[in-house]
N, C-alpha and C positions, 0 to 999 in steps of 0.2 A: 327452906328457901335460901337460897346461895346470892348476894350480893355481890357484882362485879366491882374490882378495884381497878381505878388506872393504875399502871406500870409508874413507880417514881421515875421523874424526870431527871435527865446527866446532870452532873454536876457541871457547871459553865466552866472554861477552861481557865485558870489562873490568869489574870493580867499582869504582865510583864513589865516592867517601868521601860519605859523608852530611854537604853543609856546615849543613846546618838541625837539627841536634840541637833539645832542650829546653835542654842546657848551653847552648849557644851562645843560643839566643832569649832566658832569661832572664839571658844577660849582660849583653844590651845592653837587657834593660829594666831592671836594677834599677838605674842611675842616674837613669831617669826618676821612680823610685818618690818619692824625696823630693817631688816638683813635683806626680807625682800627689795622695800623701797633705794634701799643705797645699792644693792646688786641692780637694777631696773637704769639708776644715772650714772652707774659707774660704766657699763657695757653697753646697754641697750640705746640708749638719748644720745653719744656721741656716732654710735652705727646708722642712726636712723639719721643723723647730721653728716652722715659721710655719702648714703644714698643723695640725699639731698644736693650736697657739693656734686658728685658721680654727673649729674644731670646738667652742671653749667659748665661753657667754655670759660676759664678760670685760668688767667694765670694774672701772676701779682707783679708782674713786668710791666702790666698794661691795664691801670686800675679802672681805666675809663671803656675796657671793652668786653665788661661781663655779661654774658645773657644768655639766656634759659635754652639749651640744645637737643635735651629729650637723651634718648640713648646713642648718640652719636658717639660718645664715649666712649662705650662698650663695645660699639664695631668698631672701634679705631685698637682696642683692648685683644681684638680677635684678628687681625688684619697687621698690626704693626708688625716689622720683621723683629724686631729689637726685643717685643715682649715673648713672640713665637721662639725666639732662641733662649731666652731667659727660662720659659716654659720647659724648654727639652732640657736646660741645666738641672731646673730644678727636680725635673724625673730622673737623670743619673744622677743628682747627688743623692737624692733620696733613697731611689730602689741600692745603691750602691752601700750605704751606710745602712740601712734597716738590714740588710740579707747578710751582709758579712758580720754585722753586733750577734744579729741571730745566733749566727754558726758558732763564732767564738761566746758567746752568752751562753750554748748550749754545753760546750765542752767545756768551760770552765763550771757550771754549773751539776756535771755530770761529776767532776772530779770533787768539788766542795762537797758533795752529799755521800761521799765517803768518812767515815771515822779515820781521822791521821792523828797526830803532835801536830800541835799551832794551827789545827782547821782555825780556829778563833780569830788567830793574827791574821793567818792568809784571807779568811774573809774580809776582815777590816780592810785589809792593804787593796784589795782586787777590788772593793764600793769606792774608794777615795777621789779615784778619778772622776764618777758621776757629783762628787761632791763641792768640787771647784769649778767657781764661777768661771761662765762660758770666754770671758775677753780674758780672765789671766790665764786660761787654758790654752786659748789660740793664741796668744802672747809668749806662754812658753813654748811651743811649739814653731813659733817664729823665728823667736830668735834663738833662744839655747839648743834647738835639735835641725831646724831646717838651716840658719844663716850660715851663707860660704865660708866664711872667713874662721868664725869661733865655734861654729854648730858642733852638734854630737855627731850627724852621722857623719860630716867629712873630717872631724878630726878619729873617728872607726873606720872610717876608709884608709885613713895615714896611718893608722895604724897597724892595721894588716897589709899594708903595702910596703912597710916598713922590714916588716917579718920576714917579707920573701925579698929584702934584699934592696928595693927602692928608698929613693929618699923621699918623696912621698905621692900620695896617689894626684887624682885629677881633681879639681875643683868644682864642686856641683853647685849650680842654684837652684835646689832644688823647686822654690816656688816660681821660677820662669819658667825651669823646665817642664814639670809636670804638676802646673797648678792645681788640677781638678784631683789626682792623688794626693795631692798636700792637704790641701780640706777634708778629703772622706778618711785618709787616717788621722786626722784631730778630730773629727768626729766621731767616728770610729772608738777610739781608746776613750773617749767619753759619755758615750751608750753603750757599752759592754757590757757596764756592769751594769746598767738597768734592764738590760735583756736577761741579765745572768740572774737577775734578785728574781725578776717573774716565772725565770722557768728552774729556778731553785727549789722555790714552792712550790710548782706543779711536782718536780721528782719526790717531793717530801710527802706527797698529799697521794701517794702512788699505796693501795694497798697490800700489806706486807705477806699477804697470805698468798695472791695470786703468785707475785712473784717468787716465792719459795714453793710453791708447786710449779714453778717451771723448772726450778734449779732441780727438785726431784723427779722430774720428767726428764731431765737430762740435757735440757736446752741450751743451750753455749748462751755465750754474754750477746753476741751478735744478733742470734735469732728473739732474746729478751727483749731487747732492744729496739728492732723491726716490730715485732707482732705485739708488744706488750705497753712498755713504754711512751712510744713514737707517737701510738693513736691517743695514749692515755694525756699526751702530752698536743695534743692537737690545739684545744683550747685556749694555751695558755701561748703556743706560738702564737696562735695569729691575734689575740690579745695585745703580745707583743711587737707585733709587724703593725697592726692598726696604732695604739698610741707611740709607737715611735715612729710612724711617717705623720702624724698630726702633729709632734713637736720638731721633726729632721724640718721638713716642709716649711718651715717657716723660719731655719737658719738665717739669721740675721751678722750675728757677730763675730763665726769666726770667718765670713766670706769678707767682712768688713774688713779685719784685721788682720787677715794673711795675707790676700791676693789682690784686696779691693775689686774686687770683679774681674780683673785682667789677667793675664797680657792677652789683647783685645777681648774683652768681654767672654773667655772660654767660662770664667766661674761664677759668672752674672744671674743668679738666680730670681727667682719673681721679687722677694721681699726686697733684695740690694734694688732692681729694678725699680720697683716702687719709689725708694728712697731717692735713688739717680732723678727719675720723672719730678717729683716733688721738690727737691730739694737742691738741683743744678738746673733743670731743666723748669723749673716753676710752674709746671703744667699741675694746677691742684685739681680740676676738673677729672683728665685721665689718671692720674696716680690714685684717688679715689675710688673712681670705675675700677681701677686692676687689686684695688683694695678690698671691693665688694666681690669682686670674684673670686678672690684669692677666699678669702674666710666663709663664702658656700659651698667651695669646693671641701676644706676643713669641716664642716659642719654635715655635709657626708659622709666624711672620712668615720665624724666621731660619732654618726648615729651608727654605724656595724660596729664601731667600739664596745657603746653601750651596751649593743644587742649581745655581744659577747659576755659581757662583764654583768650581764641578767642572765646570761645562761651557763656561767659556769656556779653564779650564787645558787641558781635553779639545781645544779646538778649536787655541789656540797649539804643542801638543805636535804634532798632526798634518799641521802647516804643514814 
């Protein structure tokens, strides 16, 4: 007679220790909590203090006639002719100085990623310019190359007018004449080479195989360059078109110190604007309002920043 066994039972599945507790989570945040907290009053507590100002008729001319307006403000922000022209400054100065760094960022950067003598030096020399603060940049540019009198280019102008025979050329001012060019080439020669460092590293970061299967396919440099490069380099362009209209956009110093916003407000861009509002005109109510609009406008700019800058990490991780 044959007696039935049960079948032994599974063995229960190992228990795991739980590495992700809340103790643990919050242990490795509370050293960040200092950096939080002072990043939170550094930025945030004076923004939330500036909405607040944005919402009253405020100026300090008239200390007895402050009082709560709503967003009056801000249609006065969208509606002013002063700030609507300041607005369209501030898109030609920007598109004008982001597209042309691009260009030259790209060609000097195609040439650096060549083996020469002195790559080393000429790197160094061609980052310098990003490296000097923005007022003694637009100061040099003031006076030692734009001023009539002792400038570079009009004593290069005498100088080749000399050659053919004159005693010397014409007198330019150049910042009466063409204020809004006077600003975007100071700016210009000082985001060159941050355009040129980002897409440096994109030409470097280019893989060596495809490219040398084109050169054995027989591909001219041209067609490498279109079909290989251009797209491979897509990324790190507009990388570079996004964080440098989030920092052109908010030129403050050298519109200060070339042109002062003139001759009549041609170089008057939002931020000078602002300051004008604020600070001649004592309107702290609106200079506020074009404050708050000004830095949402930036805060769109720099979420498709961001989104770039998670998907080019996205793409180097997956390599």
């Amino acid at each position: 007679m044959t007696t039935l066994t049960a079948p032994p039972k599974a063995a229960p599945p190992p228990i795991r220790p739980r590495t992700g507790s809340a103790v643990t989570k919050w242990r490795r945040r509370v050293p960040l909590l200092p950096a939080l907290i002072f990043t939170i009053v550094v930025t945030q507590l004076p923004f939330v203090a500036t909405i607040v100002i944005s919402t009253f008729q405020w100026n300090i001319l008239k200390p007895g006639d402050r009082h709560f307006t709503g967003l009056s403000n801000y249609a006065f922000v969208f509606t002013d002719e002063r700030l609507r022209a300041a607005v369209l400054n501030t898109v030609v100065l920007t598109a004008s100085v982001v597209l042309v760094s691009v260009v030259l960022g790209l060609g000097l950067a195609m040439l650096l990623d060549r083996r020469f003598v002195g790559r080393g030096l000429a790197r160094t020399l061609l980052i310098a310019p990003f490296l000097v603060m923005p007022v003694a940049a637009s100061l040099l540019w003031k006076h030692a190359i734009y001023n009539p009198d002792y400038g570079l280019l009009n004593g290069t102008l005498n100088a080749v007018y000399r050659l053919f025979g004159a005693d010397h050329g014409p007198t330019v001012d150049w910042v009466s004449s063409y204020p809004m060019p006077a600003v975007v080439v100071s700016l210009v020669w000082q985001w060159t080479p941050f355009m040129m460092l980002i897409l440096l590293a994109g030409l470097q970061a280019q893989p060596g195989d495809v490219l040398e299967a084109a050169r054995v396919d027989g591909a001219s440099a041209m067609a490498t360059f279109r079909h290989i490069t251009l797209p491979h380099l897509r990324q790190y362009l507009e990388l570079g078109i996004l964080l440098g209209t989030i920092y052109v956009v908010q030129t403050f110093d050298a519109v200060y110190t070339i042109t002062q916003g003139g001759p009549g407000s041609r170089t008057t861009n939002l931020p000078y604007e602002i300051y004008l509002t604020m600070f001649r005109k004592y309107e702290y109510g609106e200079a506020a309002a074009a404050g708050v609009v000004v830095v949402l406008g930036s805060i769109v700019i720099a979420t498709f920043a961001l989104r770039t800058i998670a998907s080019l990490f996205r793409e180097e991780a997956s390599r």
